[in-house]
N, C-alpha and C positions, 0 to 999 in steps of 0.2 A: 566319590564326588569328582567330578572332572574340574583340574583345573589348569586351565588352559589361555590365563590372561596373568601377568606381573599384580602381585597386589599392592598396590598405588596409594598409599599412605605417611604422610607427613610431609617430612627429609625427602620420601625416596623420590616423592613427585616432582620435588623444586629440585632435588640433583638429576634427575633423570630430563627435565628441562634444559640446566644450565652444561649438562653434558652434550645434549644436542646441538647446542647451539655454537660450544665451546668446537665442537666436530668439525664443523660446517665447513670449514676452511681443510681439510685432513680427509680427504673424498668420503665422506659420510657413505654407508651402505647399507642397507635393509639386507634381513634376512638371508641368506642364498643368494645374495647377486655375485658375489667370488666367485669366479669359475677358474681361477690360475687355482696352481697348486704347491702346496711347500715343498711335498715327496720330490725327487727326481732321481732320473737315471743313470747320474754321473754327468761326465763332462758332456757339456752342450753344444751344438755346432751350429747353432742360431743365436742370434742376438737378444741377449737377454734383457726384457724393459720392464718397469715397473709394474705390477698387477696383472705380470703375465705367467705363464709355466717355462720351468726352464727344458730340461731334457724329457719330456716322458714317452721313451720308448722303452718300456719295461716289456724287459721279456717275457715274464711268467705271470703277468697281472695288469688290469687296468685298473686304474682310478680316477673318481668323479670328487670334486668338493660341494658336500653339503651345507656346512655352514662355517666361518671365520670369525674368530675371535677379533670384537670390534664393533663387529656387524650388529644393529641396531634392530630391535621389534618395531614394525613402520607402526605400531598403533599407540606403544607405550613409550617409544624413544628410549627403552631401558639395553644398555647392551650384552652380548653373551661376552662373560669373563675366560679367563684361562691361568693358569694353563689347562688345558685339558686334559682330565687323566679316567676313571672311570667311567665305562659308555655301556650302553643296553636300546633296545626297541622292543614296543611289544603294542596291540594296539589299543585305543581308547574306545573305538567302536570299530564295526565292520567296513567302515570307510573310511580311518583312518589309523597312520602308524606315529606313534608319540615316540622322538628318539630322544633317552635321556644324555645327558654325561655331566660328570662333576668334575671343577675346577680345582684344581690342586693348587689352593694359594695362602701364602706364609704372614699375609700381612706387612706388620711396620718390618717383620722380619726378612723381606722379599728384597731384591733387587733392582727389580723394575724401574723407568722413571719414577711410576705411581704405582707403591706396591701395593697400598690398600685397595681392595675394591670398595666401590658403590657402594651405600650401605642397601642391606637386604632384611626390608623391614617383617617382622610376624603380624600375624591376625591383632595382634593384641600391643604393638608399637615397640614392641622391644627390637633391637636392630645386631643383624651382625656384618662384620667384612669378613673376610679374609675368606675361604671358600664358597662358591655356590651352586646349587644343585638345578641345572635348566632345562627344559623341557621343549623342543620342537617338534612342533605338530605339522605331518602332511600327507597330502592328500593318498592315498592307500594305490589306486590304478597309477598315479602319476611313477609313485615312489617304486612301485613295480618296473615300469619302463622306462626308468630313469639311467640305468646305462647301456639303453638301446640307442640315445637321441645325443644331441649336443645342448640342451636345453640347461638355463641357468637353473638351481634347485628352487630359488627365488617363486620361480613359476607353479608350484605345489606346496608352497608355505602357508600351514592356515592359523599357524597361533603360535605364542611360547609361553612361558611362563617358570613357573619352580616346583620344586615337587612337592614340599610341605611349606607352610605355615604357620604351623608350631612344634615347639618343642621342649621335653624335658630333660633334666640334666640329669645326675648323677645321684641326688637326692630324690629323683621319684616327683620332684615337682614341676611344676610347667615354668617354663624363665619366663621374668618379668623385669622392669626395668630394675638395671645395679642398684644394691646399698651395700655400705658396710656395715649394715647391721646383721650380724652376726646368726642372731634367731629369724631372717627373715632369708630364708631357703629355697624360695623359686627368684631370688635376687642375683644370681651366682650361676657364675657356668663353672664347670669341673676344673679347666684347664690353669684354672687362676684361685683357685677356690680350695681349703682347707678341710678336712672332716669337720670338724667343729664351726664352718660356714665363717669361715675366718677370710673375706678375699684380701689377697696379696698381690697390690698393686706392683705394674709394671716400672721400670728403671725409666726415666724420662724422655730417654733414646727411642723404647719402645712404645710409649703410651699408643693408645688406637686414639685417631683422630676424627673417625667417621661414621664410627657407630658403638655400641652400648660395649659387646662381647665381639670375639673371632673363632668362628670355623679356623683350626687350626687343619689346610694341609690333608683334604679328602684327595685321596688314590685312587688306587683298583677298586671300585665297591663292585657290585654285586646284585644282579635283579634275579628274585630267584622266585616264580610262578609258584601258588597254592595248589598243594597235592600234585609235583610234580612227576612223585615216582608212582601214583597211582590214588586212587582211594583212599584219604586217610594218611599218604603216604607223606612225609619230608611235612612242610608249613603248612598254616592252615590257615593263610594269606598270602597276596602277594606283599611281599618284601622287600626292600632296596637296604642291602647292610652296608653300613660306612664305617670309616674309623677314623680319627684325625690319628698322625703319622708324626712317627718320629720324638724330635724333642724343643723344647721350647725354653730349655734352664738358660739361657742368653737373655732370656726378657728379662729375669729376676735380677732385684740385688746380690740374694745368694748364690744367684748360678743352679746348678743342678739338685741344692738341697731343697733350695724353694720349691722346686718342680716337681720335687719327690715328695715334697712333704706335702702337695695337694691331691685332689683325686686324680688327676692321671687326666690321659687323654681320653675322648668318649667314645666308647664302639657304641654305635649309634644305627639304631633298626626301623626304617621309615615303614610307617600304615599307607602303602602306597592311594591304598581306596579312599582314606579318611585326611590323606595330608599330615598326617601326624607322627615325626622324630621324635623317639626312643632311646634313651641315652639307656644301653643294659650292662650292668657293670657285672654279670654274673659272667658274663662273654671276653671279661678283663681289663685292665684297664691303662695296658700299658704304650697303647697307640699299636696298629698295624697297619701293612700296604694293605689288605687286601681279606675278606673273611669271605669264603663259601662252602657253602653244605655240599656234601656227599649224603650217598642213599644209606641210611639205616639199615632200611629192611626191617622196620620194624614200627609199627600204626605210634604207638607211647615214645619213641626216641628221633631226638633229632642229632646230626655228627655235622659239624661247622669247621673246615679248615682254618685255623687263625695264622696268618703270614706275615713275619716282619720284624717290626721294631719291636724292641724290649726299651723303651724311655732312656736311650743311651747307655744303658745297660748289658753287659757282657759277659759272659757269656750267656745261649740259653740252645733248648733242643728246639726239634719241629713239634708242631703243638696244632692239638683238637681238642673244639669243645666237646664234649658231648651230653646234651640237655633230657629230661625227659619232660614232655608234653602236660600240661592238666596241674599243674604242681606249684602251692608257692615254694618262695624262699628257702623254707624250712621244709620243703619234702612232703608238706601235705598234702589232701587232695584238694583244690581250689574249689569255693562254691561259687559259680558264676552268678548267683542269684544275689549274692554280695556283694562283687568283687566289684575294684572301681575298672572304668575304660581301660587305664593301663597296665593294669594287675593281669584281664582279662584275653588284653591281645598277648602281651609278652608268654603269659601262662599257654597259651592253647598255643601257640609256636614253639614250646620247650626256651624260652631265654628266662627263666626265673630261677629256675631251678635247677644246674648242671656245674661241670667240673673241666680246668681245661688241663689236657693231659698231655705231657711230652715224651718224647721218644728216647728209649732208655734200650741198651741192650745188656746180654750176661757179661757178665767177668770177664771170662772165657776169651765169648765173640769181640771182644772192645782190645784183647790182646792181638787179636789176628786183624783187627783194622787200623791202629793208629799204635808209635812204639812205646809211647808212657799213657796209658791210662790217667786222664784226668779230668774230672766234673769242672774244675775250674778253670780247663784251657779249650783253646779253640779242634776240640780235635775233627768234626765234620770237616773242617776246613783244610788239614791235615791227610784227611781217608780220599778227598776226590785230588788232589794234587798228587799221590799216590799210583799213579800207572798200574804197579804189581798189587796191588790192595786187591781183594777178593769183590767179584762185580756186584755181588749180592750179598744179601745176610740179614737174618730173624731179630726181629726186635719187639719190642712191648710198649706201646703206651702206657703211661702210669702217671696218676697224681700226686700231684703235692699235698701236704698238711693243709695245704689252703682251700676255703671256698667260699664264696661272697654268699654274707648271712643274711642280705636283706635290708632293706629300704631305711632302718634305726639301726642299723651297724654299717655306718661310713666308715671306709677306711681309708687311707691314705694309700697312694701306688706302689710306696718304698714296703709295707705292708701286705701284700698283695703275692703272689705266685714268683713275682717279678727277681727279688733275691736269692730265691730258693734253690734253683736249680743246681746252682754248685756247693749246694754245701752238704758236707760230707755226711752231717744225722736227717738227710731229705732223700739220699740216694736209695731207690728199690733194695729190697732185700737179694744179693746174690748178682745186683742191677748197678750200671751205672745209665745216667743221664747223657745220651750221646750231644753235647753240645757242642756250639759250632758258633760264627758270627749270625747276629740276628739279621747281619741285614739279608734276608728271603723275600722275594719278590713275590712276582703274580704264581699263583697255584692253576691246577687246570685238571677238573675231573674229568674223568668215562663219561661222554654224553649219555652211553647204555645202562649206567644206574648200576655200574660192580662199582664196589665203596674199594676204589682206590683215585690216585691223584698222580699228577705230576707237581713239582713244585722247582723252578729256578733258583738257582744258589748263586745270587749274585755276586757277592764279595770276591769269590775268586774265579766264577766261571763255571757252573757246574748243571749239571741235568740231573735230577733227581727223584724216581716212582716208588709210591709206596700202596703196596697192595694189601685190604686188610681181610682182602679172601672173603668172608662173610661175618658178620658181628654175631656176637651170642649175649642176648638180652634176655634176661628173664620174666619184663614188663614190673618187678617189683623195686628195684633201685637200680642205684650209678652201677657198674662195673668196677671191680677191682682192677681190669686192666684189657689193653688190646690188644690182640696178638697182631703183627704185620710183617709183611716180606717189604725188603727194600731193595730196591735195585739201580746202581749208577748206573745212568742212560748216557751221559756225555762225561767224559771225566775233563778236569781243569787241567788240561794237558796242550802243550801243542802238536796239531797232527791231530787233533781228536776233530774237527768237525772244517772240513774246506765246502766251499758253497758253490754249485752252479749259478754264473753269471749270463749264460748266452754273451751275447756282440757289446751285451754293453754295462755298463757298471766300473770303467776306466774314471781313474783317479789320479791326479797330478803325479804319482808316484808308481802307479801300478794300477790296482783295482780292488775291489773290496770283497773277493773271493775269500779272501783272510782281512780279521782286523788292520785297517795299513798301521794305525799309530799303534796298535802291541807289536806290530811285526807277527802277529800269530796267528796260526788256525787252529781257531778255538772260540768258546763261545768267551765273551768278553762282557759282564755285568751284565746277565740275561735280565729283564725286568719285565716287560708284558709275554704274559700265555694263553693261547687258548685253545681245547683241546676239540676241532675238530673231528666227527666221525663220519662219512656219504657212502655212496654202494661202492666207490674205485677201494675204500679204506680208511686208517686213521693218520693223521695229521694235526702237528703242533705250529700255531703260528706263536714266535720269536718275535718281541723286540728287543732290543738293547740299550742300554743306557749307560755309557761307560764315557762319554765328555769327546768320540772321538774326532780328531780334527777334520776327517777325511768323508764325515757322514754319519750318523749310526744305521743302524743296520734292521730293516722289517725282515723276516724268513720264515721260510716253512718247512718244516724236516716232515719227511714221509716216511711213517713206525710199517714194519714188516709186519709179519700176523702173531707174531711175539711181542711187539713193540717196542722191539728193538729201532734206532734208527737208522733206516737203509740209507736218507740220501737227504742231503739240503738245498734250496732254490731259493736264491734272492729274490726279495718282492719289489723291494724301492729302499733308498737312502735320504736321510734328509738332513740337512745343517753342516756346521763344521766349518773353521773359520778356513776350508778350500772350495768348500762350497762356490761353484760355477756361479750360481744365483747371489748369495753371500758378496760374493768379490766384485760381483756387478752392482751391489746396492738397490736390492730387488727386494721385495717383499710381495707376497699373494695379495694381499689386502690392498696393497696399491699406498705410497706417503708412512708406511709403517715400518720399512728398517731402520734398527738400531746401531745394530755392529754384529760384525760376521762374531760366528760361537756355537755352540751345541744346540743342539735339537733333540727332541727323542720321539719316536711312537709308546705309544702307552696302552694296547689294552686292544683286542676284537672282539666282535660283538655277529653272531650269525642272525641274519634276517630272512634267509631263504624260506621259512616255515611260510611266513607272514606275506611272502608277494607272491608265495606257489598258488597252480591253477589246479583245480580238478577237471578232469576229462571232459567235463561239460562247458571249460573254461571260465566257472566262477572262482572266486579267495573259495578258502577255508572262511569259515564266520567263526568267533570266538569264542563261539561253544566245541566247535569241533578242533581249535587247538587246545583244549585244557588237557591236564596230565603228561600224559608222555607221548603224545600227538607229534610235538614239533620235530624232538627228534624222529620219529618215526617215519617223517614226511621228510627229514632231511637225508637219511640213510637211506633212500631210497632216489635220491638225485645225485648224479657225477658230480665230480668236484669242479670242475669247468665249469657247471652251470648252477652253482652253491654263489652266495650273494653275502656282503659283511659292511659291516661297518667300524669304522677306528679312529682312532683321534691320534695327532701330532701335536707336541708341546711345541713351540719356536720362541724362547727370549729373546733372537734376535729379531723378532719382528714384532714390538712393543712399545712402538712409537706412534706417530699420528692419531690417528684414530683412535688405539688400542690404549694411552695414555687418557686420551680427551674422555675418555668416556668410562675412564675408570676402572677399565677390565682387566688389571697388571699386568700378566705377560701374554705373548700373542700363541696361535695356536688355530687348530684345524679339524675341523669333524669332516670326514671322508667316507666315499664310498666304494667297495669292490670287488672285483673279481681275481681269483687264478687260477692257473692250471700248470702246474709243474711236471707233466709229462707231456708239455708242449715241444 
């Protein structure tokens, strides 16, 4: 089902009104009229004005702005939220490309002037703030030649909207408006909500003031195309994975026990075709930045990176699901000729039925990477600060005692894999649990379909690949465990990663070749990844997310034919209370600075599959990208002439507009190019 307009019901219509109006005065903008840009090059030698770009003479990359947090649908007056963090395109027809990205926002929790967003009504009047999921539509030729021209994006904008409108929680039922009534189950969202359908109202500080529930805090999600490693192969739909992130025991009276004692955060699996969010608790429930699948290699098994947060919870290892296909709850075989809508989609995707495993290695090997041995302490954290630590080394995936039983066995998240990990009658037999801080960023598989990953270590700065060589499924149940090589790609060192700047990326201080505020070269709270593959090679784009004063940091390290990294190239910097733009009292949106502060990028997203020509100079039509097309059309294009799309988060740019209209913090959907052997 396409859907491609704001659904316009109740509340949303009279706010989405009294927003526009509220704007009027705060340069109101449609769609794509921004054409400044948050990114810059560093220090600027032009005069920097309101709603303009500061420096962008980037050397290894250009950039276009698509669309501005603020910025209004001219037909619904409803505006795109921010901050901006997960992003994807794919198309809705042969003439058009739908670019999604979801807003990473905290609610009463936020900062912002107005930290609630808009409410963001369902098919069926229940309402949420605090994150949301939007969808711009345009036009397919335009969006192709769009950074051939100087043209506002404005000018190929045919619609927006959300990507579902409805959704069920944690209980397997569809939400409907709040009650505390206890036996009434589709009244309740997870994040507030007890097994026993007990909700646990917020402390009066927190109450939501704008709508029913809160999207807690969607990140890195995830668009991941049906059957993309072949036939049968990976989903058996398209897909949008989300998870609300992090932690929320601040709302409670009790702080983190209340938090613990409900269901947990939702990893939540959107029916992109049907509009319909999937809260899957089998996939865990203890909030993540970031879930995506790797290739099986196998028709009955699906393998899902799960990346991040542990519900403030410390320690834990790196962790995959891995689901099998066709299967309820309990491991049977599902009859579709029974089974309800939700049963059915989750079941033939493998989310009903599976196990999430972490990474554990021998005795042995856990002596020769960190000096004491202990499930209970940070020691990943310990092995990449480590210089003389051994660059590689074998490990197992392996599960816990735990496995989510099914739709009448609610648990609570304190209950859940969540605890397990360091205790000592959980540890593998001859195995410890290699744990580490949970906070793990964006992940970034082999476009080529080998089940291995990269994954960022934020907490201390770290690069880290794990290869699981080939899985060995028997098509009859879970696996006992999975073998895997891991290998530190960047260690938390300094000296470990200095960046090609070209002429420019000069900083009050120096320049941002190295972190200026660690004083280090080093990767610095890696948080967006994405793993590029084209005919020159492969390549990781870097963002960072470390508060730094002097800018954070977009890059791209270029992997050897090991993939090893040979060499790093600045893309752009953005924020940072030295910010050239900052310091001028600039903002892209034009009336929308708040106060100079951090920025971040958040996440790439390749588009080249979708604006490529065949020799005859037509698109691909959308039958001819299914499967493993896109890459296939992408590896076979240099990297100079490869095309993406990304988002920047900017709190300092959260005023005007971006207040009036509900959107809490300001932010940037962009478009672009590089070439690191320019």
């Amino acid at each position: 089902m396409k859907i491609t307009k704001h659904i316009l019901l109740g509340t949303t219509l009279l706010f989405s009104t009294a927003l526009s109006a509220a704007a009027g005065g705060h340069g109101q903008k449609t769609l794509g009229q921004t054409t400044a840009l948050i990114a810059e090059a560093g220090l600027a030698d032009i005069e920097l004005t309101d709603g303009k770009s500061g420096n962008t003479h980037f050397p290894f990359a250009k950039f276009k702005a698509l669309a501005t947090v603020g910025e209004v649908d001219a037909e619904t007056g409803l505006a795109l939220t921010g901050y901006p963090d997960g992003n994807a395109a794919w198309l809705v027809n042969d003439s058009t490309v739908r670019v999604m990205y979801q807003s990473e926002s905290y609610a009463t929790m936020g900062s912002a002037p107005n930290p609630e967003t808009y409410p963001w009504v369902m098919e069926n009047g229940v309402s949420f703030t605090g994150s949301h999921m939007h969808t711009i539509d345009f036009d397919r030729a335009a969006f192709a030649d769009f950074m051939n021209n100087d043209s506002a994006a404005a000018d190929m904008v045919k619609g927006s909207g959300k990507l579902f409108h409805t959704v069920y929680n944690a209980f397997g039922e569809k939400v409907t408006k709040p009650s505390f009534d206890p036996t009434n189950l589709g009244a309740k969202w997870g994040n507030q909500t007890r097994p026993d359908g007990t909700l646990v109202p917020f402390t009066s500080k927190f109450r939501l003031t704008q709508a029913d529930f809160f999207f807690q805090s969607f990140c890195g999600g995830w668009y991941e195309q049906a059957n993309k490693y072949g036939a049968g192969m990976g989903f058996a739909d398209d897909i949008w994975l989300a998870a609300e992130e992090w932690s929320i025991g601040r709302m409670f009276p009790a702080g983190d026990a209340d938090a613990n004692a409900t269901m947990g955060l939702a990893s939540v699996a959107v029916d992109i075709a049907n509009g319909v969010a999937y809260t899957a608790p089998a996939l865990g429930q203890t909030g993540y930045e970031k879930m995506m699948p790797i290739n099986s290699g196998h028709k009955d098994y699906v393998v899902i990176v799960t990346s991040g947060y542990n519900h403030s919870q410390e320690p834990s290892p790196l962790k995959v699901y891995v689901g099998m296909k066709d299967r309820n709850a309990d491991g049977s075989v599902i009859d579709y000729t029974t089974a309800n809508d939700r049963d059915a989609f989750l079941a033939r995707n493998g989310l009903l039925f599976g196990k999430l495993y972490g990474m554990a290695v021998s005795n042995d090997t856990a002596a020769t990477l960190v000096a004491e041995p202990n499930p209970a302490a940070k020691m990943i954290d310990e092995y990449v600060q480590n210089a003389d630590a051994p660059k590689s080394f074998a490990a197992n995936f392996v599960p816990t005692s735990y496995q989510w039983g099914g739709w009448d066995k609610p648990v609570a998240v304190q209950d859940t894999e969540m605890m397990l990990w360091e205790k000592e009658d959980e540890q593998p037999e001859g195995h410890i649990y290699f744990n580490g801080d949970s906070k793990v960023e964006h992940v970034a598989a082999d476009p080529s379909g080998a089940p291995r990953y990269f994954a960022n270590l934020t907490n201390k700065g770290a690069l880290m690949m794990v290869d699981f060589g080939a899985f060995e499924f028997d098509g009859e149940t879970l696996p006992a465990l999975l073998p895997a090589n891991v290998t530190r790609s960047v260690a938390a060192v300094d000296g470990a990663l200095t960046l090609e700047i070209g002429d420019e990326f000069k900083t009050v201080d120096g320049d941002a070749s190295i972190h200026m505020e660690a004083g280090q070269a080093k990767m610095v709270a890696p948080d967006g990844l994405y793993w590029a593959k084209t005919s020159d090679g492969d390549y990781l784009i870097v963002d960072e997310d470390s508060g730094n004063d002097f800018g954070e940091r977009k890059y791209v390290l270029s992997l050897d034919e090991n993939l090893d990294v040979a060499a790093g190239h600045l893309l752009a910097i953005a924020g940072g209370k030295h910010s050239p733009r900052y310091q001028a009292g600039v903002s892209a949106l034009g009336g929308a600075f708040t106060k100079p502060g951090t920025t971040e990028f958040s996440g790439t997203w390749p588009v080249t599959a979708l604006i490529a020509k065949k020799d005859d100079g037509s698109f691909y039509s959308a039958e001819e990208l299914k499967g493993t097309a896109r890459q296939d059309i992408r590896g076979q294009i240099a990297t100079a002439d490869q095309t993406f799309i990304g988002v920047v988060q900017a709190r300092p740019e959260s005023s005007g507009a971006v207040e009036a209209n509900g959107a809490d913090a300001g932010g940037q959907i962009f478009m672009f190019t590089m070439d690191p052997a320019k």
